[in-house]
N, C-alpha and C positions, 0 to 999 in steps of 0.2 A: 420208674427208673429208665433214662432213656439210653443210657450206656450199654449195649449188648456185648456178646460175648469178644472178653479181647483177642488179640492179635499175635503171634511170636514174631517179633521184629526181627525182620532179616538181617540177617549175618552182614557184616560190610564186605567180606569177599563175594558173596556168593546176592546179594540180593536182588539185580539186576537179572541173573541166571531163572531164579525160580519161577514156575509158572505155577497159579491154582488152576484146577481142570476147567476143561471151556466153558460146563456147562455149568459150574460155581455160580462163574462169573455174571451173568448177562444173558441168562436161558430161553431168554423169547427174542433174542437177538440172533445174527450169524455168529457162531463163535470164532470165526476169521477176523470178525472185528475187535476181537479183543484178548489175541494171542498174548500172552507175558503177563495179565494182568492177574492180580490179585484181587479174591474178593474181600468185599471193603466188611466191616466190622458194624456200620451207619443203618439205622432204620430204612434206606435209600439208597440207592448205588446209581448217583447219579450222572454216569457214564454210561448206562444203560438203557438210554432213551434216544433216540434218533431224531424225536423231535425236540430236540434242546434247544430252551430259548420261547417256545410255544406255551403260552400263557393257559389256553385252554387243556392239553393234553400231559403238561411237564409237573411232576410230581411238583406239590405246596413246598417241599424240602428243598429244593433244588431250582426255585426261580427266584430272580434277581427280589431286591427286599421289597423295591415297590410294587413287584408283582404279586408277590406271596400274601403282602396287605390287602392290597384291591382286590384280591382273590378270597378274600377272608380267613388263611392262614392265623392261627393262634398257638402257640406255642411257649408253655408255660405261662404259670398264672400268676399274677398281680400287677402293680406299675407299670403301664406301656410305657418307655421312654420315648418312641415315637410319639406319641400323643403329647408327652408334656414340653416337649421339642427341643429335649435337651440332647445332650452329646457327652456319650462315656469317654470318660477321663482313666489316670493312672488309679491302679489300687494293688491289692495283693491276694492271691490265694491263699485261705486259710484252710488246711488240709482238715483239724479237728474240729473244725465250725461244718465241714465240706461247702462253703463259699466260697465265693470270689467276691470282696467287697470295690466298691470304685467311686470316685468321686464323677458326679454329673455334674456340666456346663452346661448354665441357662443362657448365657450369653454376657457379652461384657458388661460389667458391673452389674449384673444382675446375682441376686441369690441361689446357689446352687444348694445340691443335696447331696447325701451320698447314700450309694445302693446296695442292697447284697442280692446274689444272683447262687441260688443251690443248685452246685454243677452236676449234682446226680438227674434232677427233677427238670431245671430250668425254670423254677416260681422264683420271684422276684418280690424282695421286701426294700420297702426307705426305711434307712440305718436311723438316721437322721437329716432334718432341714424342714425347709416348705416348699411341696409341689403340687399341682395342678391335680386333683383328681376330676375328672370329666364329670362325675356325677355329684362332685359334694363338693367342689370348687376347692380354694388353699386348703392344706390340710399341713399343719407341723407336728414333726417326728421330734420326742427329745424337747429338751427346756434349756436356755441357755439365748444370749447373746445370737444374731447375724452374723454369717460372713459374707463375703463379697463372692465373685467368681470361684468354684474351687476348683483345684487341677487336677490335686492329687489326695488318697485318702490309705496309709501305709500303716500296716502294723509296728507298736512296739515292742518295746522287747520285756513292757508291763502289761503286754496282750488288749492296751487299747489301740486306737486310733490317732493317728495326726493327718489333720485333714491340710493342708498348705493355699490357700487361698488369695487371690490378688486383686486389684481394682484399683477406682479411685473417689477421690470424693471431696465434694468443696469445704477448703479451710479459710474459713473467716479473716485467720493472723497473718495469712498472706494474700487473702485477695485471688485467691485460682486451687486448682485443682493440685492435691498431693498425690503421688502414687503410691499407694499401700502395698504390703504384704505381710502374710500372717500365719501364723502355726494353731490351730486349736487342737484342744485333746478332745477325744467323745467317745466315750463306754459305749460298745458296741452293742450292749443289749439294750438298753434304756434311749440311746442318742444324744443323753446328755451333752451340750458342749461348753468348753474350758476356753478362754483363748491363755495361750503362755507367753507367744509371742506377739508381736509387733514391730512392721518398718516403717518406717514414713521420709521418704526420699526427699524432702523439701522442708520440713517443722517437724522436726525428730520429738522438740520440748525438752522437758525435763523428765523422759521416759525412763525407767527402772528396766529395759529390757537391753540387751546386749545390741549393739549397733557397730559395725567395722565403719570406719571413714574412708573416704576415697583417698589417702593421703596427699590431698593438697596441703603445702604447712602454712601455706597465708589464709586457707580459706578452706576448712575442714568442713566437709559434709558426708551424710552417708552412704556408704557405696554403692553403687547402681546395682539392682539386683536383675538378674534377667526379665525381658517380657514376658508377658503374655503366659505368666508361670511355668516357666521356664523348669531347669534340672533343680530337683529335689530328690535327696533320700533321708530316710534314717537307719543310723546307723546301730550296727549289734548292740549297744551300751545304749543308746538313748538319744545319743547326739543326732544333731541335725545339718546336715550338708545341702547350699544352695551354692547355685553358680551367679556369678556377676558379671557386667559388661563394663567395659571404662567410660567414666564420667568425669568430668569439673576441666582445669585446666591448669597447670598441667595433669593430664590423665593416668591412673592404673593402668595394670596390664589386664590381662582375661585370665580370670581364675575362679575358685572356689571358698567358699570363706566356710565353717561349722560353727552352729548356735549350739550351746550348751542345752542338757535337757531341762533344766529350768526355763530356759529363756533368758538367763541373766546377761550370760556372756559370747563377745563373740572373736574371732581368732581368724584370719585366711590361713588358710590349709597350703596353698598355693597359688602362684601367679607367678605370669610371663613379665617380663621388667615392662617397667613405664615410661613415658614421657619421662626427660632432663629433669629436674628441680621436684620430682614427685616422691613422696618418701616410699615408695614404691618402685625406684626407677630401675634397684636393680634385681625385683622382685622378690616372690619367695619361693625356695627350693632351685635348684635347676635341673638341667636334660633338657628334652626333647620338649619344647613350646607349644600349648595349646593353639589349635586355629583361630578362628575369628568366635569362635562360643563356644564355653562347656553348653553338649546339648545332653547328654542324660549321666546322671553319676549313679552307681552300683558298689554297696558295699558287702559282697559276699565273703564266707569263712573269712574272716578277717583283714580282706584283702579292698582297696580302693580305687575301684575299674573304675577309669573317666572317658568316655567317649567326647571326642570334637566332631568336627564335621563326618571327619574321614577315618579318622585313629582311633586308636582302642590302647590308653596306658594305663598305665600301672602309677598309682601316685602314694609316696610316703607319707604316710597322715603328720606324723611326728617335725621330720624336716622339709615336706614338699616336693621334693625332688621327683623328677619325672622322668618314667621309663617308656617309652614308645615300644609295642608288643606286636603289634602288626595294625597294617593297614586294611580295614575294615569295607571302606567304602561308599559308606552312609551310617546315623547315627541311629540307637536302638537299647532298648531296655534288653538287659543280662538275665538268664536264668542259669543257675547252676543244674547240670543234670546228673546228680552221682552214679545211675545206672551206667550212663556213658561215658560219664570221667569227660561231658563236655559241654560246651553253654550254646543254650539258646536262646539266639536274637530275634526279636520283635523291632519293629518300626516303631518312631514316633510317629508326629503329626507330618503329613504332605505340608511342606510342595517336595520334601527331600527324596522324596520318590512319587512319581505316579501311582500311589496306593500302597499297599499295605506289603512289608517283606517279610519274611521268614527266612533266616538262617542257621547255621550250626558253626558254632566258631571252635576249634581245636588250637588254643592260646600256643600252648608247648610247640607244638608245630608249626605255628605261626600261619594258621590255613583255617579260609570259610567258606563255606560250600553254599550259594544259596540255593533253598527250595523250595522258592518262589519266584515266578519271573523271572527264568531260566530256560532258556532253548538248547546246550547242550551239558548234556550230563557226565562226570568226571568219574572213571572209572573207581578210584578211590572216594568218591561222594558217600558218607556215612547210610544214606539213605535212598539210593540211586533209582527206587522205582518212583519214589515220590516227587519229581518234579514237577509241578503244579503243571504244566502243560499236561502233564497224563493225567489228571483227574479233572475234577471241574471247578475247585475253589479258585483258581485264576481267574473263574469268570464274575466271581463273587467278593473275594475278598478285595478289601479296597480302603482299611485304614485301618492301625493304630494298632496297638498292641496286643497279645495273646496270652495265655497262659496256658504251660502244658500240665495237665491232669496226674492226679499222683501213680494210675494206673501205666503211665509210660506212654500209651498209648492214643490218647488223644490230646490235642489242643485245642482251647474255648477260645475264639478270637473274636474282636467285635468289628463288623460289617457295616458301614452305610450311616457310621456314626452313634446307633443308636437300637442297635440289634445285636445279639450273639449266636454268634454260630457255632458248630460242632466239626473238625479237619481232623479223619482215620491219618494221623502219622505214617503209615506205610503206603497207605494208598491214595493219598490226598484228594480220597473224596469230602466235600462239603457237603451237609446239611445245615441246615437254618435248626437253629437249638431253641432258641429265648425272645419274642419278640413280642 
């Protein structure tokens, strides 16, 4: 078990104030170096080394990921994703499984897998797919159908899996490539996979699965859905929430549409008014206008958080309507944190930030504090020792999303694409966890 003993997180009045004694801290160090500091909770207290950066001398925990590799680093057993040269995707922590399950990218149009990673241990199982074992070449998890690229692999609320997948692939009936997207289900102990749904942005056919139109009325097709699988959730009940971009001409606006949990049916949830002559033109719902793309949508305790670029609203499922709740800054997957009565934000994919963020958004108060990639600290910061400039995951952390641990205390975040780390919340030191 690689969790050691936790943490009492500091107080928000008082947690900048507190010191742990010097010699906690950094013992074969000067303890001048490291007045205020709290010792970290991490197999590693990787602030405690003066040679930082130093391949030869710098703890395996604590050097960038290609160094910890070439240095022979291992940590937790099974699937190297490094090795199969894929790139962790969206997933969920499952607190009664104690995983985190995620969908892996092999690359566009190529077949991905999806993974679970046990965040007590850090061994690593394929859920499902076909990946690359180094010693025994493809190997497939589960029976079932191919998918294309997947992005995302999110719990239901029937305690399987929906994996959300995208690509494309050559259609005969028109002579060039369609753009697909897709919903499957997969039993998370078996791999089995289901597909429910299906898009096909160009030869829809005569498909039994629920398809929105772009509402052009001369010349109906179906609605662009985001790249590059884009914002996907599912929702409490079953439902499925993806975002769209405007397509045809005259074009939609930018919104959201939800697929029934069959897959039968489909409905926009929401959208900004369209183009003149579009049956869309004067949207659906209103308020406050999505930017240029839904980039991640959140449906916590029954509530429909839409991030755009910058914003963070609040959206009516029922009639659409949009409430703008503060300005956020950059877009990022939602975590409820009932301990704190506050949410925590994860980055998506770069380029929207130089690497990886981490924040705390206090919705009610309309206030987010980040801490990460932060040079000054805000006396009311929920977390105010932890600015990643005082510990060393700044030097590490560098993309995508996180989850925080049910112990309050840690978040698992993944590194370099294709690695997971371990970040003490109080004291934002990083270790390398899973690699």
């Amino acid at each position: 078990m690689r969790l050691l003993s936790p943490l009492v997180l500091l107080s928000l009045a008082g947690c900048s104030l507190i010191q742990g004694a010097r010699g906690d801290v950094c013992p074969e160090e000067d303890p001048a170096l490291h007045i205020g500091q709290t010792p970290t909770s991490l197999d590693v207290d990787c602030r405690c080394h003066a040679t930082f950066g130093n391949s030869t001398n710098y703890p395996l925990e604590c050097q960038t990921g290609g160094e910890a590799i070439a240095n022979g680093a291992e940590f937790g057993e099974g699937p190297k994703i490094w090795e199969t040269g894929g790139r962790i995707r969206g997933g969920d922590l499952w607190e009664d499984r104690g995983e985190i399950i995620v969908a892996v990218s092999n690359g566009s149009n190529q077949t991905g897998f999806v993974m679970a990673l046990d965040y007590e241990t850090g061994d690593r199982r394929i859920v499902s797919g076909v990946y690359q074992d180094p010693n025994k070449g493809l190997v497939e998890v589960g029976s079932g159908a191919f998918w294309l690229e997947t992005t995302h692999a999110l719990r239901g609320p029937d305690d399987m899996l929906y994996v959300y997948a995208h690509g494309s692939e050559y259609d005969s009936a028109i002579s060039g490539q369609d753009v697909i997207n897709e919903i499957w289900r997969v039993d998370p102990d078996t791999g089995d996979r289901t597909m429910i749904w299906q898009h096909k942005l160009k030869n829809p056919g005569n498909s039994s699965y629920g398809i929105c139109n772009n509402g052009n009325p001369d010349d109906p097709r179906p609605l662009q859905l985001m790249l590059e699988g884009g914002a996907f959730e599912v929702a409490e009940d079953g439902a499925f929430f993806i975002g769209n971009i405007r397509n045809g001409s005259p074009m939609p606006g930018v919104g959201l549409i939800e697929v029934s949990a069959d897959g039968r049916d489909c409905r926009v949830v929401s959208m900004n008014p369209g183009s003149a002559g579009n049956d869309y033109e004067n949207g659906v719902g209103g308020g406050f206008d999505f930017g240029l793309a839904v980039e991640t949508i959140n449906h916590i305790n029954g509530e429909l958080l839409v991030m755009d670029n910058n914003n963070l609203l609040r959206v009516d499922r029922e009639t659409g309507d949009r409430e703008r709740l503060m300005t956020v800054g950059w877009p990022g997957v939602l975590q409820w944190d009932p301990s704190r009565e506050l949410y925590h934000l994860t980055s998506i994919e770069p380029p929207y930030v130089a690497g990886g963020v981490l924040a705390t958004v206090d919705v009610g108060a309309e206030q987010s504090w980040m801490w990460s990639r932060c040079s000054n600290i805000d006396e009311d910061h929920p977390f105010a020792e932890i600015c990643l400039d005082g510990g060393n995951a700044e030097n590490i952390l560098n993309n995508n999303q996180g989850w925080v641990l049910p112990d309050g205390e840690h978040l698992i975040t993944v590194n370099d694409r294709d690695l997971f780390a371990i970040v003490d919340m109080d004291t934002a030191v990083l270790n390398h966890f899973s690699l």
